[in-house]
C-alpha positions as CSV (number, residue, x, y, z in Angstrom):
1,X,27.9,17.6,-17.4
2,X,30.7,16.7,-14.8
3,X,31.2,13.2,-14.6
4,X,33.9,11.6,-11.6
5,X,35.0,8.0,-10.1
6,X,34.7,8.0,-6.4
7,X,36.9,5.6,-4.5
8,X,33.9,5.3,-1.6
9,X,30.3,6.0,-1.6
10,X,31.0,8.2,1.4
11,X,31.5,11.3,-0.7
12,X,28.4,11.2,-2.2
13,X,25.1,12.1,0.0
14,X,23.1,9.3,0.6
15,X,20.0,11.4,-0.6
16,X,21.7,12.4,-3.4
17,X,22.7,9.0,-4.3
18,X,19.5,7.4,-3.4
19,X,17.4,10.2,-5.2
20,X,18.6,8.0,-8.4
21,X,17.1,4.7,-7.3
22,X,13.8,3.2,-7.8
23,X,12.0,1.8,-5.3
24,X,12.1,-1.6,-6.4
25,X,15.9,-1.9,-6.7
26,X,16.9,-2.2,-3.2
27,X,19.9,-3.2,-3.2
28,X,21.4,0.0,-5.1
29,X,20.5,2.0,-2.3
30,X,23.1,4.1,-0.7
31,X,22.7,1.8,2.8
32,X,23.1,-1.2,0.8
33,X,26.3,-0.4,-0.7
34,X,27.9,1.9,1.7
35,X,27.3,-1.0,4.5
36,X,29.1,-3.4,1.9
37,X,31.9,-0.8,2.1
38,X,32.1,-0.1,5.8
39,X,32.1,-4.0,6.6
40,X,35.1,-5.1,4.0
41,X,33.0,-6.9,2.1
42,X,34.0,-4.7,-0.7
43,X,37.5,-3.3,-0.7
44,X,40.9,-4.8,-1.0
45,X,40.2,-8.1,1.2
46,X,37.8,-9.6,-1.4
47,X,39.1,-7.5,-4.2
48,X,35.9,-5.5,-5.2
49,X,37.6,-2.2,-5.7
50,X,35.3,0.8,-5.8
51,X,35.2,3.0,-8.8
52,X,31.5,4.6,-8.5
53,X,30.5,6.5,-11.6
54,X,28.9,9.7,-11.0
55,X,27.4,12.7,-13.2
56,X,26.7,16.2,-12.3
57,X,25.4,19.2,-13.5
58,X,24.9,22.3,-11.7
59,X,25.6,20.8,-8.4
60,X,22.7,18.1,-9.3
61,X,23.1,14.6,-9.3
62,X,21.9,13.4,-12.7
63,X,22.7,9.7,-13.0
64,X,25.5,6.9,-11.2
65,X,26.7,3.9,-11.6
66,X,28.0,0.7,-8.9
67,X,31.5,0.3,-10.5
68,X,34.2,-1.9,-9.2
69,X,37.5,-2.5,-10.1
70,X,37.9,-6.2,-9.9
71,X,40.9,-8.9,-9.2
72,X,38.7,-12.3,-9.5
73,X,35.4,-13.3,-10.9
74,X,33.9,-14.2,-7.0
75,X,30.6,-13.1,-6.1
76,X,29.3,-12.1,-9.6
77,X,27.0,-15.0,-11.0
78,X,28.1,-14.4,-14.6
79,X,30.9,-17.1,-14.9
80,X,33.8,-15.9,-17.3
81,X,36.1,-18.1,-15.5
82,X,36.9,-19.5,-19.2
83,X,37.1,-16.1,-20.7
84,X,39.8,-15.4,-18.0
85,X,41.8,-18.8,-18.9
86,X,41.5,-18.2,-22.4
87,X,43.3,-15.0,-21.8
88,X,46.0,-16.6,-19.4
89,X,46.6,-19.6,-22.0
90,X,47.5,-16.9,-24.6
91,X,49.9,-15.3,-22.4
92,X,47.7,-12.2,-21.3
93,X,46.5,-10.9,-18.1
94,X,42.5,-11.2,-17.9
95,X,42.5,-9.4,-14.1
96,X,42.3,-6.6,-13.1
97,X,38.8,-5.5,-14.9
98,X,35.6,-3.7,-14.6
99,X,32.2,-4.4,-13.2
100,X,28.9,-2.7,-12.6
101,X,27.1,-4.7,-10.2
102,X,25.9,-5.5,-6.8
103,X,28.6,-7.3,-5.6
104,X,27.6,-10.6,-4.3
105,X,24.0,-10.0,-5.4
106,X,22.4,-11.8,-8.8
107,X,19.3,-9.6,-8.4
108,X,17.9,-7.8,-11.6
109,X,18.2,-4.1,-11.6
110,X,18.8,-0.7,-13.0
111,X,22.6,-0.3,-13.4
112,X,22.1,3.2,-14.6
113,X,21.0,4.9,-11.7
114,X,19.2,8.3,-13.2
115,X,17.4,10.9,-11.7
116,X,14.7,10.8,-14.7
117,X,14.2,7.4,-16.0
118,X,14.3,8.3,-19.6
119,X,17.4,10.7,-19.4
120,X,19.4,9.1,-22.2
121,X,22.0,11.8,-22.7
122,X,23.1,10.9,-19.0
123,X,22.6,7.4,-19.8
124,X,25.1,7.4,-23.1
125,X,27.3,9.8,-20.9
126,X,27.6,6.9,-18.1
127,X,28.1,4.3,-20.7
128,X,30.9,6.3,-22.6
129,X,32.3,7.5,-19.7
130,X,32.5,4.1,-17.6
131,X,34.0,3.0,-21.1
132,X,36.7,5.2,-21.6
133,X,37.6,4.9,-18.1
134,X,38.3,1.4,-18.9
135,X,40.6,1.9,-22.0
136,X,42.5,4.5,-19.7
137,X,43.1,1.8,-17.0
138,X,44.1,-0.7,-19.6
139,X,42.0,-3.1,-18.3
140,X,40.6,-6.5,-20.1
141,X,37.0,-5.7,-20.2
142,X,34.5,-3.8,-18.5
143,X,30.8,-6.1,-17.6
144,X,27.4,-4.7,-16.8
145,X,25.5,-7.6,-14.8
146,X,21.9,-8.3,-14.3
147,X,20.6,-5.3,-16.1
148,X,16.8,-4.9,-16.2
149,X,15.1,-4.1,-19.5
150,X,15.4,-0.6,-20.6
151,X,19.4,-0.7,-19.6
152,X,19.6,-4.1,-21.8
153,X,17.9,-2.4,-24.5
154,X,20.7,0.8,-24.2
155,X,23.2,-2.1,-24.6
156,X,21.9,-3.7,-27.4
157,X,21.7,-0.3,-29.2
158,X,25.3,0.4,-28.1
159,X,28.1,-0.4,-30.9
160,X,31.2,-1.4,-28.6
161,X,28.4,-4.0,-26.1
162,X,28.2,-7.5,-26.8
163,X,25.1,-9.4,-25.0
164,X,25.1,-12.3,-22.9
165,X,21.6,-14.2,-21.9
166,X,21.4,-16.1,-18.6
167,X,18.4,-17.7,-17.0
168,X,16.9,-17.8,-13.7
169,X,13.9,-18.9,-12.1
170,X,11.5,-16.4,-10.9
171,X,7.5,-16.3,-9.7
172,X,5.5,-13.7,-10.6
173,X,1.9,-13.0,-8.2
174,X,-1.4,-13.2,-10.3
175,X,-3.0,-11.4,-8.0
176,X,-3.7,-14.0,-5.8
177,X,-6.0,-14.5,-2.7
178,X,-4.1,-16.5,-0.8
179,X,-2.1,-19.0,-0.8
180,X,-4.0,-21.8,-1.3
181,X,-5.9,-19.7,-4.2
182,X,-2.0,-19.9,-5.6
183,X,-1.9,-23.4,-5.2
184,X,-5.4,-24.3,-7.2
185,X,-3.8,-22.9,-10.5
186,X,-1.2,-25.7,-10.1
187,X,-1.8,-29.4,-11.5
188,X,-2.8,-31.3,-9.0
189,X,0.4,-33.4,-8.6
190,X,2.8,-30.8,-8.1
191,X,-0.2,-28.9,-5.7
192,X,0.0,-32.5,-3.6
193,X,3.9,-31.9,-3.8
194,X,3.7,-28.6,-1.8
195,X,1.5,-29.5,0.2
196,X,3.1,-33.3,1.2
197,X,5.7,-30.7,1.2
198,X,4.8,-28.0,3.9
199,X,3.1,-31.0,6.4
200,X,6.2,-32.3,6.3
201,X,7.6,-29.4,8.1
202,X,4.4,-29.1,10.0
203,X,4.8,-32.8,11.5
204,X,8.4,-31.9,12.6
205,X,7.1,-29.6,14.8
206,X,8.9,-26.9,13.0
207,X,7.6,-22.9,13.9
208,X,8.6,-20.4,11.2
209,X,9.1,-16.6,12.2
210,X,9.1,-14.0,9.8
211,X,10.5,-10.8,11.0
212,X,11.2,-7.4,9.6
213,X,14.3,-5.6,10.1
214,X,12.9,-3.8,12.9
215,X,11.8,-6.8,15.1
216,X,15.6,-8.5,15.0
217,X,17.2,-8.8,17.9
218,X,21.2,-9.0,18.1
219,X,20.9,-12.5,19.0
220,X,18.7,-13.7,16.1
221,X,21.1,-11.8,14.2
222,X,24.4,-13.6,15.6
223,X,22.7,-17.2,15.1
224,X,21.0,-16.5,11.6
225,X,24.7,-15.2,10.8
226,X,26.5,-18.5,12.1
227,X,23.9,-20.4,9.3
228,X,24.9,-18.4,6.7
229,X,28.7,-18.8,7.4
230,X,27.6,-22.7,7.9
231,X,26.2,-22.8,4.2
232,X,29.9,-21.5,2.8
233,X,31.5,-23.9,5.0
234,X,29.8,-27.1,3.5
235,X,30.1,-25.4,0.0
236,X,33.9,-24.1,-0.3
237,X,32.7,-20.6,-0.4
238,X,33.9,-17.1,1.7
239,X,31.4,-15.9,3.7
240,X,31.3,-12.3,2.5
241,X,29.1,-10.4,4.9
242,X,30.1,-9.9,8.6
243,X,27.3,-9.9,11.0
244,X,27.8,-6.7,11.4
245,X,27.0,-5.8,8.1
246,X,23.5,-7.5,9.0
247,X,23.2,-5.8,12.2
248,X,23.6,-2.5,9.7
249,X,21.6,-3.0,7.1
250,X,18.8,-4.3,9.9
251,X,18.8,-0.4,11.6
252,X,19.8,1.4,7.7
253,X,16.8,0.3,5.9
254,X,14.4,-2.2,8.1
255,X,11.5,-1.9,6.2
256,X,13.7,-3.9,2.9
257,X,14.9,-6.7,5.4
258,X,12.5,-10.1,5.5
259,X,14.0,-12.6,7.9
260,X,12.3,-16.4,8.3
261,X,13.8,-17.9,10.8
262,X,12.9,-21.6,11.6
263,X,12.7,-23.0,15.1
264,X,12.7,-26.6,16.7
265,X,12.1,-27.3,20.4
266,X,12.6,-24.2,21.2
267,X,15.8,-23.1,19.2
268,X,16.8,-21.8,16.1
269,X,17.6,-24.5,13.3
270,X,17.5,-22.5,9.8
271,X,17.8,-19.2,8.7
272,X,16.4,-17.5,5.2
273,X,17.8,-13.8,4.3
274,X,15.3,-11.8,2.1
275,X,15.4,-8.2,0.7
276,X,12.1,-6.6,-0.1
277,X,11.6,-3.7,-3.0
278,X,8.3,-1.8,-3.3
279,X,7.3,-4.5,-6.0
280,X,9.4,-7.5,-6.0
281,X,11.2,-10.3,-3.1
282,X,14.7,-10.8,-3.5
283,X,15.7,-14.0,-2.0
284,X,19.5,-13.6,-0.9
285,X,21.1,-16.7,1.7
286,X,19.9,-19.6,3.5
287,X,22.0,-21.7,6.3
288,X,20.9,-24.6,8.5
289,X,22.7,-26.2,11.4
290,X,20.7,-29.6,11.1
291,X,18.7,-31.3,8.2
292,X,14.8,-31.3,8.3
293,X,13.0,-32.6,5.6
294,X,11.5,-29.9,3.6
295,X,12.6,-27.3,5.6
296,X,14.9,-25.3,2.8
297,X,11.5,-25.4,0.5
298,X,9.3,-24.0,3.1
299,X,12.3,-21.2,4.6
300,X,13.2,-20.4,1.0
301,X,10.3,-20.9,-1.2
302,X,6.6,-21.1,0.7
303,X,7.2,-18.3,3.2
304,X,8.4,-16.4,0.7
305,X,5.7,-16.8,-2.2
306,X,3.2,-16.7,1.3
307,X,4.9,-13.4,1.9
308,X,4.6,-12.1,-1.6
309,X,0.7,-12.7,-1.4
310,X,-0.2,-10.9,1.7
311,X,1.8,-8.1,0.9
312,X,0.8,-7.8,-2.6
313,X,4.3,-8.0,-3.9
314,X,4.5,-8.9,-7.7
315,X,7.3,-11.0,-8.1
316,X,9.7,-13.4,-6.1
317,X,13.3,-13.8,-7.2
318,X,14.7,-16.3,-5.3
319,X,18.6,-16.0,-6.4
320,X,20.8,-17.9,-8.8
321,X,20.2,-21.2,-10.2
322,X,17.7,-24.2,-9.4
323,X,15.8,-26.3,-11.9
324,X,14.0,-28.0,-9.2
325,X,12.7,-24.3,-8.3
326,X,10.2,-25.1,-11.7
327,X,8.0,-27.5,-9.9
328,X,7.2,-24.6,-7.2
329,X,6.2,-22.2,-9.5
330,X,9.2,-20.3,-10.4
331,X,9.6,-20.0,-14.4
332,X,12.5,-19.8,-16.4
333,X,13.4,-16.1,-16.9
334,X,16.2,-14.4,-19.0
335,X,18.7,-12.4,-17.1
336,X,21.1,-10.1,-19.3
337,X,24.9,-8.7,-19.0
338,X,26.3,-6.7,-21.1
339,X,30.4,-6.9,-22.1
340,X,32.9,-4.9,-23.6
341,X,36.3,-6.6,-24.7
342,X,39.1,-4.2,-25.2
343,X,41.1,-7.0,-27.2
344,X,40.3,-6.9,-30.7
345,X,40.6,-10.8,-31.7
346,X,39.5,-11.6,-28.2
347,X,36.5,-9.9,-28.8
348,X,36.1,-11.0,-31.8
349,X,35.6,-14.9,-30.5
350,X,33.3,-14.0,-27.8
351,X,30.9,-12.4,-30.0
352,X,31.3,-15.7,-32.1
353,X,30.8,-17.6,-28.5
354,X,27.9,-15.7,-27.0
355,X,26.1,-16.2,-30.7
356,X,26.2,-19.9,-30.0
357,X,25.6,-19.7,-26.4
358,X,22.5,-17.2,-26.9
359,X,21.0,-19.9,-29.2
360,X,21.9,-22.7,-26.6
361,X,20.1,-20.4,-23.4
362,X,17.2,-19.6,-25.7
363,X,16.9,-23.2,-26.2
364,X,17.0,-24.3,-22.7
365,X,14.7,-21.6,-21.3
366,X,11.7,-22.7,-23.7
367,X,12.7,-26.4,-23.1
368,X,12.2,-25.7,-19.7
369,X,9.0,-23.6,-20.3
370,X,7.5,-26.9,-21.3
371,X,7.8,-28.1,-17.6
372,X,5.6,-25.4,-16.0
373,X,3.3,-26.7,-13.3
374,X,0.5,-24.1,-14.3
375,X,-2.7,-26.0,-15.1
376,X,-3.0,-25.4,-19.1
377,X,-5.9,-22.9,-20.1
């Protein structure tokens, strides 16, 4: 087996590359990541450095990996921010270090892109490999993110990983009708919520399109793009993605792309950026250039879960974060990362950290549990 680093995704076919990823995991597709590339949105500006893992053997492609070479923390949604203080505080230098992720993107997924899902000898060859690497760099650590279940599971088998539980908040399809069949498993307060809810958008004379990539124009593009930038604006944030990393991604894979846009007298107000898989909704940005009550629940939320049920997609991830996301229907859900530390005592007091932490998440998530709006069986 021949395993490399590739500086771009551009040496690698995009059938090759995309021979390795399932359906569901859109955003590891080659037109995902290559656009992220071509658009600066990874690369020296925002200091995602590529360092893509892949593994050969007799010219076939048997398994990847999305590594970058990292200078910050931004855009990964597993805060270390203290781990990298700690570091600095003791006179050490926490950047640069490793990631495998999607930058920018808090979406479950396989990290271990393989040709045949239960290939563990190219599995434990990525996972070595992408290790060593690391110890040759001489870099602080080196961070799997958002791994789905069978990678976690190759993590918590692997001696030199340490686990880190997270939560988010995500809806899962019971096979429902329709979507007031949805709302009639609810309790009946938080069904009158949504629905107070969604006339509320309804009496603002509010119309909500929901386009696939194919049915975008240019223009929609350029004004959904000016609500996303508005949404860093108002938060502190870098706006990332150029518009014509959109317009891309919009022609590269159209059938993934699920646009709502929301419109008032006659123009555009608000703005909700989906990505579809074969199973599952990814909700990714939302921007607004006025307030309407309601309007980020019915953009973000109801058109999405409404989307979901027609289209017989299984389960809704609407990003990061969000207590209030409970009351909708969006449980509390683990998310895992996996770490390795190359400094022994450092090491050493994370494990010691992310035991107390784990107990903490664990805690919270069945704490929360308690607040489902499900009617009880």
């Amino acid at each position: 087996m021949e395993l490399s680093i590739h500086a771009s995704l551009e040496d690698i076919p995009p059938e090759h590359w995309n021979a390795l990823v399932d359906a569901d995991n859109p955003f590891a597709r080659h037109e995902f990541l290559i656009a992220l590339e071509r658009h600066q949105a990874v690369g020296k500006k925002f200091g995602w450095l590529p360092q893509y893992i892949t593994a050969y053997e007799n010219g076939a492609l048997l398994g990847a990996a999305p590594m970058y070479l990292k200078d910050n923390s931004y855009g990964e949604f597993v805060f270390d921010w203290d781990w990298a203080d700690a570091w600095h505080r003791s006179g050490l230098e926490y950047y640069p270090k490793l990631v495998v992720a999607i930058p920018y993107t808090p979406a479950t997924g396989a990290r271990l892109l393989l040709r045949k899902a239960n290939d563990q000898t190219t599995a434990t060859a990525l996972i070595d490999f992408a290790t060593a690497h690391a110890r040759r760099l001489n870099v602080s650590s080196l961070h799997w993110l958002f791994t789905d279940a069978t990678d976690t599971q190759r993590f918590r088998d692997h001696p030199d990983y340490m686990l880190r539980l997270g939560c988010q908040f995500h809806w899962q399809n019971q096979n429902y009708k329709d979507f007031d069949d949805y709302l009639s498993h609810l309790t009946s307060k938080k069904r009158k919520q949504i629905r107070r809810e969604r006339r509320q958008v309804r009496e603002q004379h509010i119309e909500l399109e929901v386009l696939h990539g194919n049915e975008i124009s240019e223009e929609q593009w350029r004004i959904f793009h000016g609500f996303y930038c508005s949404t860093f604006d108002k938060k502190s944030g870098y706006a990332t993605l150029c518009l014509d990393f959109f317009l891309e991604i919009s022609r590269t894979m159209p059938a993934n792309i699920v646009l709502v846009m929301a419109k008032h007298q006659g123009e555009y107000v608000a703005g909700a950026f989906n990505i579809r898989g074969e199973k599952t909704l990814y909700g990714r940005h939302w921007g607004c250039n006025e307030d309407f009550h309601s309007l980020h629940f019915e953009a973000c939320y109801y058109q999405g879960l409404a989307y979901c049920i027609t289209h017989g997609l299984q389960r809704f991830e609407p990003g990061a974060q969000g207590e209030h996301k409970i009351s909708r229907g969006f449980l509390p859900t683990p998310t895992w990362s996996a770490h390795w530390i190359a400094h022994p005592q450092f090491r050493q007091a994370i494990d010691q950290f992310l035991q107390r932490e784990t107990a903490g998440m664990r805690h919270y998530i069945e704490e929360l549990s308690g607040h489902s709006p499900f009617k009880t069986a």
